[in-house]
N, C-alpha and C positions, 0 to 999 in steps of 0.2 A: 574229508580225510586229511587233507592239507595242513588243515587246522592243530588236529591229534596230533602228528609229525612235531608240529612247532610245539605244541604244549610239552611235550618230551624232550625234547628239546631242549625249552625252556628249565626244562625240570632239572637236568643233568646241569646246564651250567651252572642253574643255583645250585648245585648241590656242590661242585666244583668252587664257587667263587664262595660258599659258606665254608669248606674244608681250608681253604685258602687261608678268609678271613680267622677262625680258629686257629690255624698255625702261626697266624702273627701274634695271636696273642698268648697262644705259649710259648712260645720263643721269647716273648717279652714278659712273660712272667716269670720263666724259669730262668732267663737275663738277670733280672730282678734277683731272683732267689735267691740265686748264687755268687750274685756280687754282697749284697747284703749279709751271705753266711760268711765269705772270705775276706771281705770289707772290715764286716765288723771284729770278727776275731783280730783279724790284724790290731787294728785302732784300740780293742782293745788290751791284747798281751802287748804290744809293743810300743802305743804311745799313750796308753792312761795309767797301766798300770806294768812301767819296764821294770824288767828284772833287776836285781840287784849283782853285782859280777860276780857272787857264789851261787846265784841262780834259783830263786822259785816259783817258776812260772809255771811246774807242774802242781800247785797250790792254789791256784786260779782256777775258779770254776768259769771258763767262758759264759759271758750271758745269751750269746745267740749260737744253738745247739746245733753241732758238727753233721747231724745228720741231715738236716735242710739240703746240705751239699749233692747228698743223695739223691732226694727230689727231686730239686733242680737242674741236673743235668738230663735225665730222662725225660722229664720236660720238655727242654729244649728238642732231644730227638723226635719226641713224640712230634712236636710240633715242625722240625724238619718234613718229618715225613706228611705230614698231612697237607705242609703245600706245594709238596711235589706232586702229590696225590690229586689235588685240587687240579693243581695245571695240568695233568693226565687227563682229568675228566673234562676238563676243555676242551683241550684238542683231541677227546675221543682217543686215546690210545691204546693203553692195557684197564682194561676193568679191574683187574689184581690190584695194579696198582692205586687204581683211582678210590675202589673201595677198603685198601688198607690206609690212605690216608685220610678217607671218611671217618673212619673205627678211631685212626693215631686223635681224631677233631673231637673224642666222645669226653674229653676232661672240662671242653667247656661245652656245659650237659647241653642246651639248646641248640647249639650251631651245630654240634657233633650228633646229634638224634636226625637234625631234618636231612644233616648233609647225609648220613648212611641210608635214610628212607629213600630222598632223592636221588643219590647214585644207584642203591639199589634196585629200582621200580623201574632207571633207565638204561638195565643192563644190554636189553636189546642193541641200543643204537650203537655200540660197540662193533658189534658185528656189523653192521649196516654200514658202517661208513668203509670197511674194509670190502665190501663184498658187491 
């Protein structure tokens, strides 16, 4: 029975250290994102193609589309929350929490599947470690 204990065990921290690994990478995606959507807009209204001093830069169609910015930010949270999430289900803390940033982990499909199986399946040890 010792055995069962660690394999659950084992299961919750992977599932933790996969939510974790997930929120790096969206956080570094949606980093990405939205440096690239405000980057490029920049470089390109204001240093390929400046205004002229009666102004039309409302005649410019940006070529990298305003709404990336959108994504990218929620992104980012997404992946805030999944490695708080992660580090919850380490140290066994709130299951709420560990399994909302299991879910926040589901954008990158792999790591976010196994992490919500694996937190899910180890909800017991939650209680266990309080009690």
């Amino acid at each position: 029975m010792e055995s069962n204990s660690n394999s659950k065990s084992g299961l919750l921290t992977a599932g933790g250290v996969l939510s974790i690994i997930a929120g790096i990478l969206e956080v570094i995606g949606g980093v990405i994102i939205t440096l690239l959507t405000v980057g490029g807009r920049i470089m390109f209204e204001w240093i390929i193609f400046p205004s002229p001093p009666g102004g039309w830069e409302h005649h410019i169609m940006p070529i990298i589309p305003f709404w990336l910015l959108i994504v990218g930010v929620p992104i980012i949270v997404l992946g805030i929350v999944a490695i708080v999430g992660g580090i919850s289900a380490i140290r066994r803390g709130s299951f709420g929490l560990s399994l909302a940033g299991a879910i926040c982990a589901l954008p990158s499909i792999i790591l976010g599947i196994l992490a919500v199986i694996f937190v899910s399946v180890s909800k017991k040890e939650f209680g266990a470690v309080r009690g």
